[in-house]
VODO-383477 format. One line per field, with one value per atom (N, C-alpha, C): residue number from 0; residue in one letter; atom name; x, z, y negated. Coordinates in steps of 0.2 Angstrom, whole numbers, always signed. Layout:
<atoms>
pos = [NUM:...]
code = [a:...]
site = [CA:...]
c1 = [X:...]
c3 = [Z:...]
c2 = [Y:...]
</atoms>
This chain:
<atoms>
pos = [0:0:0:1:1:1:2:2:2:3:3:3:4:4:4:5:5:5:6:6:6:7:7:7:8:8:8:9:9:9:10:10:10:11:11:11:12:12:12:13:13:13:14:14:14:15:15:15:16:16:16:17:17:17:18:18:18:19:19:19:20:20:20:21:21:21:22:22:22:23:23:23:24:24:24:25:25:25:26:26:26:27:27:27:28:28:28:29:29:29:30:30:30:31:31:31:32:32:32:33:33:33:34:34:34:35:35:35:36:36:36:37:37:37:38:38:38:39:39:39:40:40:40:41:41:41:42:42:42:43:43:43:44:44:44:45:45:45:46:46:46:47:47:47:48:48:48:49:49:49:50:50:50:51:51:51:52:52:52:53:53:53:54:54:54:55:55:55:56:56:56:57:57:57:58:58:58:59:59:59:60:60:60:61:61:61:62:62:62:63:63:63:64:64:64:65:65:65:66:66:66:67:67:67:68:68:68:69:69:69:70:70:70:71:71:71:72:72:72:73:73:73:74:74:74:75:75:75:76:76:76:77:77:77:78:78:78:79:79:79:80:80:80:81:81:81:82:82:82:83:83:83:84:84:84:85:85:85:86:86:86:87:87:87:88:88:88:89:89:89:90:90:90:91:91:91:92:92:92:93:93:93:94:94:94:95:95:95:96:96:96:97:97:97:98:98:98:99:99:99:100:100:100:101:101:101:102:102:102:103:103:103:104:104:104:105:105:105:106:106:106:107:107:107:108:108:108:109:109:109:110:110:110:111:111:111:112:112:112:113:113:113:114:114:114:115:115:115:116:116:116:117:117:117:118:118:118:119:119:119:120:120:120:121:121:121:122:122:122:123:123:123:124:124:124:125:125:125:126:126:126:127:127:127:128:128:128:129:129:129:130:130:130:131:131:131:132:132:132:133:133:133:134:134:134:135:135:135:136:136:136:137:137:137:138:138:138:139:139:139:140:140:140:141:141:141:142:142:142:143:143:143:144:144:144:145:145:145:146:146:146:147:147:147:148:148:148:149:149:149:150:150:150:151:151:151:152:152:152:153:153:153:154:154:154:155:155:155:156:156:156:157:157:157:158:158:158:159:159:159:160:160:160:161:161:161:162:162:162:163:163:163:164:164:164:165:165:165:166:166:166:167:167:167:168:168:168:169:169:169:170:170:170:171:171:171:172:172:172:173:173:173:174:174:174:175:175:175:176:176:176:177:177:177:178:178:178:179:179:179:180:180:180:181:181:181:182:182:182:183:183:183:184:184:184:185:185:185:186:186:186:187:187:187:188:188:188:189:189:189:190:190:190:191:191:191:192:192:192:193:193:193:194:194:194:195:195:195:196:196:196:197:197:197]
code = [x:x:x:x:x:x:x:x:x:x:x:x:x:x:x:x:x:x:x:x:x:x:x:x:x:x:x:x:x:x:x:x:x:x:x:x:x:x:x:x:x:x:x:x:x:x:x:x:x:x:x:x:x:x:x:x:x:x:x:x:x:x:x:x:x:x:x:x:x:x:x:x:x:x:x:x:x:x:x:x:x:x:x:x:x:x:x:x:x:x:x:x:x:x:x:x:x:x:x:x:x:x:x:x:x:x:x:x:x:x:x:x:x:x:x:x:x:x:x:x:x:x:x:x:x:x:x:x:x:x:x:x:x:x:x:x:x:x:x:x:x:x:x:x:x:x:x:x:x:x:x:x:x:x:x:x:x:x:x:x:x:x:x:x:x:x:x:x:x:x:x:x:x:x:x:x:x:x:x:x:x:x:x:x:x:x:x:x:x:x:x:x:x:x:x:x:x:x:x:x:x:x:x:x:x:x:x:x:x:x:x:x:x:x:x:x:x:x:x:x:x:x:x:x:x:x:x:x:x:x:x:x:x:x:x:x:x:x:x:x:x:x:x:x:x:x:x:x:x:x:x:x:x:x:x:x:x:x:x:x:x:x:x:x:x:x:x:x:x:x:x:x:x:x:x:x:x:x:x:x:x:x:x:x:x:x:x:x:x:x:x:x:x:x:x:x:x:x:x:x:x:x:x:x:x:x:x:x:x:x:x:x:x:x:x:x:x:x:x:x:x:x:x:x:x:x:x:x:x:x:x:x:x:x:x:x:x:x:x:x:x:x:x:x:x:x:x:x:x:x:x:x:x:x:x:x:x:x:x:x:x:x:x:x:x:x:x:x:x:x:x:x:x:x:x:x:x:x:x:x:x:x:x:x:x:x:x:x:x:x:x:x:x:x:x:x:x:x:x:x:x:x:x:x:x:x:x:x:x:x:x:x:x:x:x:x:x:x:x:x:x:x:x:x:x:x:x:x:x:x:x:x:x:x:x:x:x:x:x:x:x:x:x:x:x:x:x:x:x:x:x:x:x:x:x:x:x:x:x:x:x:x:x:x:x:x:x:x:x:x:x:x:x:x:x:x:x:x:x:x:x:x:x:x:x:x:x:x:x:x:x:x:x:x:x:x:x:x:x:x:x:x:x:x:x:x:x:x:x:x:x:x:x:x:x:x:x:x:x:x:x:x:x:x:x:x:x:x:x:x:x:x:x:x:x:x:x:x:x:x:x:x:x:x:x:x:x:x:x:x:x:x:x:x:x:x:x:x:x:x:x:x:x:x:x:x:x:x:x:x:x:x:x:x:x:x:x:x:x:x:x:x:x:x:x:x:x:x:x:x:x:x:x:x]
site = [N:CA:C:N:CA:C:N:CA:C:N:CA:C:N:CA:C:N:CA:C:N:CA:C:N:CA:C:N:CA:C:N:CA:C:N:CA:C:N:CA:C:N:CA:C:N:CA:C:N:CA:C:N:CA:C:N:CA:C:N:CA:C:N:CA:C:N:CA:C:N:CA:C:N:CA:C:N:CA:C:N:CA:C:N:CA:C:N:CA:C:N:CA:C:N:CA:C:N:CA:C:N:CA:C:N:CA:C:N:CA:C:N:CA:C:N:CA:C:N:CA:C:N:CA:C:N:CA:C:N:CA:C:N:CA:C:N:CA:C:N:CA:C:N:CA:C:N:CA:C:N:CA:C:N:CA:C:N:CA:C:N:CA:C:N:CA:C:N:CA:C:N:CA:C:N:CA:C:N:CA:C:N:CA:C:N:CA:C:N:CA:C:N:CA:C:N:CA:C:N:CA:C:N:CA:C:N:CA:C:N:CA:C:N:CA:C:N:CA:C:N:CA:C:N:CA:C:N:CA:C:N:CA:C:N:CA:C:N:CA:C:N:CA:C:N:CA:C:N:CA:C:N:CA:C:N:CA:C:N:CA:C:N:CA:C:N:CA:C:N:CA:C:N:CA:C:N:CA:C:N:CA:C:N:CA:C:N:CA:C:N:CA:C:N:CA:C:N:CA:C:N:CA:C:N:CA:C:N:CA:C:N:CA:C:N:CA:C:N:CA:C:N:CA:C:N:CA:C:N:CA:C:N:CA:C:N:CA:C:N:CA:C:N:CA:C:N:CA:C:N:CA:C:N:CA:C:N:CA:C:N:CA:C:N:CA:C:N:CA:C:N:CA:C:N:CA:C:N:CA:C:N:CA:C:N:CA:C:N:CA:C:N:CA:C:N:CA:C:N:CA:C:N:CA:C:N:CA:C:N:CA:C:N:CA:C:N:CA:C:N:CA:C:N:CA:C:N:CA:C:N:CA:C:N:CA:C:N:CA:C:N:CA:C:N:CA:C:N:CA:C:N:CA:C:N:CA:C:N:CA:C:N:CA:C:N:CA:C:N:CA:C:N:CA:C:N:CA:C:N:CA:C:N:CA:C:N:CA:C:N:CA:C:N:CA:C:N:CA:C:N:CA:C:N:CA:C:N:CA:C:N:CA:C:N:CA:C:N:CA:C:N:CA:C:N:CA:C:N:CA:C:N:CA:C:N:CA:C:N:CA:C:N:CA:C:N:CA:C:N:CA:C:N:CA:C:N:CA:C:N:CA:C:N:CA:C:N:CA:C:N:CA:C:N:CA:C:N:CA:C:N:CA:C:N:CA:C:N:CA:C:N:CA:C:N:CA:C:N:CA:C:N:CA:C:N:CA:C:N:CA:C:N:CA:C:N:CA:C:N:CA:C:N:CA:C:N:CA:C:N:CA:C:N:CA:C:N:CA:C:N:CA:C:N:CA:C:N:CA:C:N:CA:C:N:CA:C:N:CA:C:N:CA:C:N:CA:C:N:CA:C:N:CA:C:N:CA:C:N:CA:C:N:CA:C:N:CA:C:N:CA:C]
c1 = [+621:+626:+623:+623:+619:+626:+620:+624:+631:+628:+635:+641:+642:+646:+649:+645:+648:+653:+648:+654:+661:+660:+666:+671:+670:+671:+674:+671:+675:+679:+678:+682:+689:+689:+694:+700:+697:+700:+703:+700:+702:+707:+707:+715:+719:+718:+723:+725:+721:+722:+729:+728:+732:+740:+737:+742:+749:+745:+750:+752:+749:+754:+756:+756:+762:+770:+767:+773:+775:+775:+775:+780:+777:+782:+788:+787:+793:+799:+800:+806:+807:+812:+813:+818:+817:+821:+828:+833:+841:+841:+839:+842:+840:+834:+833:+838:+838:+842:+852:+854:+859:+860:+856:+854:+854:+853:+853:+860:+864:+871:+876:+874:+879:+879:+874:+875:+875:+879:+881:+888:+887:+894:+899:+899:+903:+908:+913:+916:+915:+917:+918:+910:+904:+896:+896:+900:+899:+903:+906:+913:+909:+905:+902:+897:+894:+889:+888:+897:+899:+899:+901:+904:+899:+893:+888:+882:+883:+879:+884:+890:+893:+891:+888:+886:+878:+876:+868:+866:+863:+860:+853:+854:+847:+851:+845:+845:+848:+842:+844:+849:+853:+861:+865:+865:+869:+867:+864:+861:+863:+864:+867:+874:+875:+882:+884:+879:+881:+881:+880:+879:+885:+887:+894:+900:+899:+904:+904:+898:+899:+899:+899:+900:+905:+906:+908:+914:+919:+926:+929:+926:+932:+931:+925:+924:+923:+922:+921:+927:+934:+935:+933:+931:+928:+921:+918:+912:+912:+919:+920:+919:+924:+927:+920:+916:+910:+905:+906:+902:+905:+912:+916:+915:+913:+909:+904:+898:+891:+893:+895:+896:+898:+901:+906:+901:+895:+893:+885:+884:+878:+881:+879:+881:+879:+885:+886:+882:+877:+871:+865:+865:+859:+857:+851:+850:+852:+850:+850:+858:+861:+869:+867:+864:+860:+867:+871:+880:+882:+884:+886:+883:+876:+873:+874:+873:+875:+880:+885:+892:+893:+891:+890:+886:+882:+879:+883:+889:+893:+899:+901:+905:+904:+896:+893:+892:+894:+890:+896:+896:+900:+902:+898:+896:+899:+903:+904:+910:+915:+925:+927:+932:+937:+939:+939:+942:+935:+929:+923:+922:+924:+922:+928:+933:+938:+941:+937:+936:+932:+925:+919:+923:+924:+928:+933:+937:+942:+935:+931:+927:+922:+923:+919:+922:+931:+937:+936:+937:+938:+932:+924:+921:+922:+926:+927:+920:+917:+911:+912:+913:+914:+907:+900:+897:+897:+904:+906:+911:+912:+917:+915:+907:+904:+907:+903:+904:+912:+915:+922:+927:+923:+926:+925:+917:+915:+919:+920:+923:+931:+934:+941:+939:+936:+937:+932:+926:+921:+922:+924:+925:+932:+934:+940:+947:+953:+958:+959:+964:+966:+971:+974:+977:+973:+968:+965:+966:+968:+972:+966:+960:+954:+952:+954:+951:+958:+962:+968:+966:+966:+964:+959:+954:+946:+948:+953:+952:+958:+963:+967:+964:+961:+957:+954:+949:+944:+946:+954:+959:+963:+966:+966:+961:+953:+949:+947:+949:+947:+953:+959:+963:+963:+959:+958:+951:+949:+943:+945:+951:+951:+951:+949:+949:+953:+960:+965:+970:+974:+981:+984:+984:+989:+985:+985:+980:+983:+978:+981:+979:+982:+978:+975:+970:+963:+968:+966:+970:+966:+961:+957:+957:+959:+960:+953:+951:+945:+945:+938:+938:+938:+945:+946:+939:+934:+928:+922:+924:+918:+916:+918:+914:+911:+906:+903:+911:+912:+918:+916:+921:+921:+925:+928:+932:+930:+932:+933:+942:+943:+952:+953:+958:+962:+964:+965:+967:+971:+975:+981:+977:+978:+977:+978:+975:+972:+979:+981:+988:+987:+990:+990:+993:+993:+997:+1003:+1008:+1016:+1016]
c3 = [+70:+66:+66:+60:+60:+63:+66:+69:+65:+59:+55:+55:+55:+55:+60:+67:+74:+75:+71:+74:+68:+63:+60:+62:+65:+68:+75:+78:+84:+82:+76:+74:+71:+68:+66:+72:+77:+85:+84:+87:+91:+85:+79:+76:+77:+77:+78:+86:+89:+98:+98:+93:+92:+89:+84:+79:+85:+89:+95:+99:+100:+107:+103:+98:+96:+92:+91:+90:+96:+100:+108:+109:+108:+111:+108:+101:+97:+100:+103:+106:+111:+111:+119:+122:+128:+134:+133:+134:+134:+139:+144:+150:+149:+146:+146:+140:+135:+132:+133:+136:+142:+146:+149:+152:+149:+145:+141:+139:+136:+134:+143:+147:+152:+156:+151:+152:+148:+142:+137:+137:+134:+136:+134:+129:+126:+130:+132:+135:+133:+126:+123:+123:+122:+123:+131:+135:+144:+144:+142:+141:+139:+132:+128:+134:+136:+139:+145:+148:+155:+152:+149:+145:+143:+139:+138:+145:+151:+157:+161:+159:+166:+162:+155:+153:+154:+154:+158:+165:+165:+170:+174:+176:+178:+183:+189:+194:+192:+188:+184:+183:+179:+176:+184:+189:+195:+198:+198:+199:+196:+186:+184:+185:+185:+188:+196:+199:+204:+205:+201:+199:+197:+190:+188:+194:+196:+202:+207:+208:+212:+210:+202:+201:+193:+189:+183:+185:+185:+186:+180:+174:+169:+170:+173:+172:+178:+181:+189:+189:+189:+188:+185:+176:+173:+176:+179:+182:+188:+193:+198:+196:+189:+186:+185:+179:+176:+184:+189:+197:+197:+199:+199:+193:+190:+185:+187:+189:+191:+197:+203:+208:+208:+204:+204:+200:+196:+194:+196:+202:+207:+212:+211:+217:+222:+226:+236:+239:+235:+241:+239:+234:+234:+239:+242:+250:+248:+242:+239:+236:+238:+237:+233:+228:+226:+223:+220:+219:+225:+232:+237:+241:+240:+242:+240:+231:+227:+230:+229:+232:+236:+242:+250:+249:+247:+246:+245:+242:+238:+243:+246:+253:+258:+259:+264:+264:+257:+258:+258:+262:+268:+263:+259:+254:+248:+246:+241:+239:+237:+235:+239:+240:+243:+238:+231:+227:+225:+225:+222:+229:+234:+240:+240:+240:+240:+235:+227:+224:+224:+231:+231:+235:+242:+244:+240:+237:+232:+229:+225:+222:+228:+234:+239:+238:+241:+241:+233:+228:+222:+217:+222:+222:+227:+231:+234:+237:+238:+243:+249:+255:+263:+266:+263:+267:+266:+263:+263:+269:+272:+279:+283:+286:+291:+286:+282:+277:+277:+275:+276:+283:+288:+294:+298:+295:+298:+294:+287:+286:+289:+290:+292:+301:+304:+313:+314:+312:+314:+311:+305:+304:+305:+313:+314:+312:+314:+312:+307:+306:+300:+296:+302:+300:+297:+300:+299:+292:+292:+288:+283:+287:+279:+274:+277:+272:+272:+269:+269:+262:+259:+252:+254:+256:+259:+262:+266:+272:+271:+268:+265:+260:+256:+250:+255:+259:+264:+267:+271:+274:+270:+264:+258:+257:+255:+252:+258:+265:+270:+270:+269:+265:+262:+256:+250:+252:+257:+259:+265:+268:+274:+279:+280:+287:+292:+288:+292:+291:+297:+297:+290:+286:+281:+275:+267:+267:+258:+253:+247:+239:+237:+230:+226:+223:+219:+212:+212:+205:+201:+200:+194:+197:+195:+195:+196:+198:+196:+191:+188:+182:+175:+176:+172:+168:+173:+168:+168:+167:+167:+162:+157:+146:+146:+143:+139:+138:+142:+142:+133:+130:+125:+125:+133:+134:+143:+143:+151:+153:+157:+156:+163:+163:+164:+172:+178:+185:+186:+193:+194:+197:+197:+198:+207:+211:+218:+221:+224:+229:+236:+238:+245:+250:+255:+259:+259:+263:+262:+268]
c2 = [-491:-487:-479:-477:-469:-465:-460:-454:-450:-449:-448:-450:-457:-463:-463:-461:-463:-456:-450:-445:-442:-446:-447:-452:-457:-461:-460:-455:-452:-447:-442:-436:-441:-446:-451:-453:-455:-457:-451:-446:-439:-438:-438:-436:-440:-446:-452:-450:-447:-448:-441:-438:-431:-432:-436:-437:-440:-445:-447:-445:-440:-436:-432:-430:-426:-429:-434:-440:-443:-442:-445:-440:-432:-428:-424:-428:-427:-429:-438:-440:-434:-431:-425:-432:-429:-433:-432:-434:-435:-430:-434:-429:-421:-420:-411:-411:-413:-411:-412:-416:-414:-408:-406:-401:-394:-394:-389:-388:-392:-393:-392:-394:-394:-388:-380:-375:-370:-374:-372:-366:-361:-357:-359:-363:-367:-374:-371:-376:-385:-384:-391:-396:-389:-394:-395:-391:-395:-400:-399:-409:-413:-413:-419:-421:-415:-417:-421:-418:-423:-430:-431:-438:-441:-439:-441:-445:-440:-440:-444:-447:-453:-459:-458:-467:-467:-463:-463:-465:-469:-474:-469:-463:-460:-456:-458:-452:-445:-441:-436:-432:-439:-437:-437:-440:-437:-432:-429:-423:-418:-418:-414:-414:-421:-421:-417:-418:-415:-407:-404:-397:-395:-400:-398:-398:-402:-403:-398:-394:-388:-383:-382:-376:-373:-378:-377:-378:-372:-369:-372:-374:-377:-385:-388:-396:-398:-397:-399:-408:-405:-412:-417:-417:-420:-424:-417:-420:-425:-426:-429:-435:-435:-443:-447:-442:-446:-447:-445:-446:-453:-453:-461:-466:-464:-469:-471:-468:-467:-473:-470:-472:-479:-481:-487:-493:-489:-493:-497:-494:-496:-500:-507:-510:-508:-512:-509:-512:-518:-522:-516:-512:-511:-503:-502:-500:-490:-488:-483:-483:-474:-474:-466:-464:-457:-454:-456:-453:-449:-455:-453:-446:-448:-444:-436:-437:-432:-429:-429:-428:-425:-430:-427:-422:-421:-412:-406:-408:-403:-403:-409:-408:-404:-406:-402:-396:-392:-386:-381:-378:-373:-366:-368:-358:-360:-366:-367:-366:-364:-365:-370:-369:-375:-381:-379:-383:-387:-387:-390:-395:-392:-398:-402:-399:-404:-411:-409:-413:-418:-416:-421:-425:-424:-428:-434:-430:-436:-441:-437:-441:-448:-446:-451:-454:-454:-459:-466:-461:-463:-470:-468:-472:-481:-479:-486:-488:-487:-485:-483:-489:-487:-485:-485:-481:-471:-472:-464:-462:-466:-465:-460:-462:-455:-450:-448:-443:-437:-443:-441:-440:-445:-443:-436:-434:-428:-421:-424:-417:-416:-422:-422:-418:-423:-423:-418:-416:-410:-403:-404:-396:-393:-393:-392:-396:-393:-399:-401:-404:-406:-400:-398:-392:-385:-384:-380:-376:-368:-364:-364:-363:-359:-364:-373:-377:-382:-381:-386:-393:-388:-395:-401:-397:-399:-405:-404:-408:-413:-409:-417:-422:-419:-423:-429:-424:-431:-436:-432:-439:-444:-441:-448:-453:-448:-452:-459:-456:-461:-466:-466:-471:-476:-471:-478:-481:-479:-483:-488:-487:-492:-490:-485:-483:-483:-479:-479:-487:-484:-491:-490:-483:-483:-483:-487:-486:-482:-479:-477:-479:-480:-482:-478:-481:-475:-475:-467:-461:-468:-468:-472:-480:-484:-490:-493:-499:-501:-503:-504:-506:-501:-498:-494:-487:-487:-482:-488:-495:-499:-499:-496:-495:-489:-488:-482:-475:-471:-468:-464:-465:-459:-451:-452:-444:-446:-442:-445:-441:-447:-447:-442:-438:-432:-437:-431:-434:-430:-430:-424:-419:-412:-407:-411:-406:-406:-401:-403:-400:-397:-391:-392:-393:-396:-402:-397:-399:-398:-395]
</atoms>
């Protein structure tokens, strides 16, 4: 084959080698673009976005979930539910709990509002997932009483959630039903507001 040939021939390749990775990189990933909307100033592009990320099957999306959860003051409960979605939809056989764990991040973290830990907590309960028990037992018995004045929501929410898990003699029924987020959500449904004990 003459020289000519061969480097047209290679100059042909190298455009086609081009032409593809910029067609390659036209598909943009969901989750960066999620990510983009779920810090949108726009309240209604954070809601889509939540809704959008409880029917996503990726690591990823629980982590932006778990973000919402500790920090967006108008979606946070939204963002709990689409986690109870998440959570609900990884079987309890398999050795990885990346929701749970998400969560319990947001529970654990001492610098964060009372109302964003106190709704992780609910969100542990609400997954029905009993390797959240430590979890919840630590926030109830180790971070002082149950009465304890500076985190009342915190630590009620945790002692319910340990309820609808079994753990006590009295036990309580999950605000979300089973079942009930097993479809592609197209809203994600409204929960009661978070109370402080009596």
């Amino acid at each position: 084959m003459p020289v000519r040939h061969t480097v047209r021939l290679l100059g042909t390749i190298g455009i086609i080698a081009i032409l593809l990775g910029v067609l390659a990189g036209c598909g943009e990933d969901v989750i960066e673009d999620l990510s983009r909307k779920v810090e949108s100033p726009k309240v209604a592009s954070r809601e889509q976005a939540i809704v959008d990320l409880a029917n996503v099957r990726d690591r990823r999306a629980i982590e932006l979930l778990g973000e919402a959860l500790s920090g967006d003051d108008d979606l946070y409960d939204k963002a709990a539910v689409a986690l109870v979605k998440q959570g609900r939809q990884i079987k309890v056989t398999e050795r990885e709990r990346p929701v749970i764990e998400q969560v319990s991040k947001v529970l654990e973290n001492t610098h964060l509002a009372e109302q964003f830990r106190a709704r992780a907590a609910w969100t542990l309960g609400e997954i029905g997932d009993r390797r959240a028990i430590p979890i919840l037992k630590e926030a109830v018995f180790s971070w002082g009483s149950l009465a304890d004045a500076t985190k009342p929501i915190m630590k009620q929410q945790a002692a319910e959630a340990l309820e609808k898990l079994g753990f006590n003699s009295t036990s309580r029924a999950y605000e979300l039903p089973m079942g009930t987020l097993a479809d592609n959500l197209e809203l994600i449904p409204d929960i009661l507001p978070m109370q402080p004990p009596a």
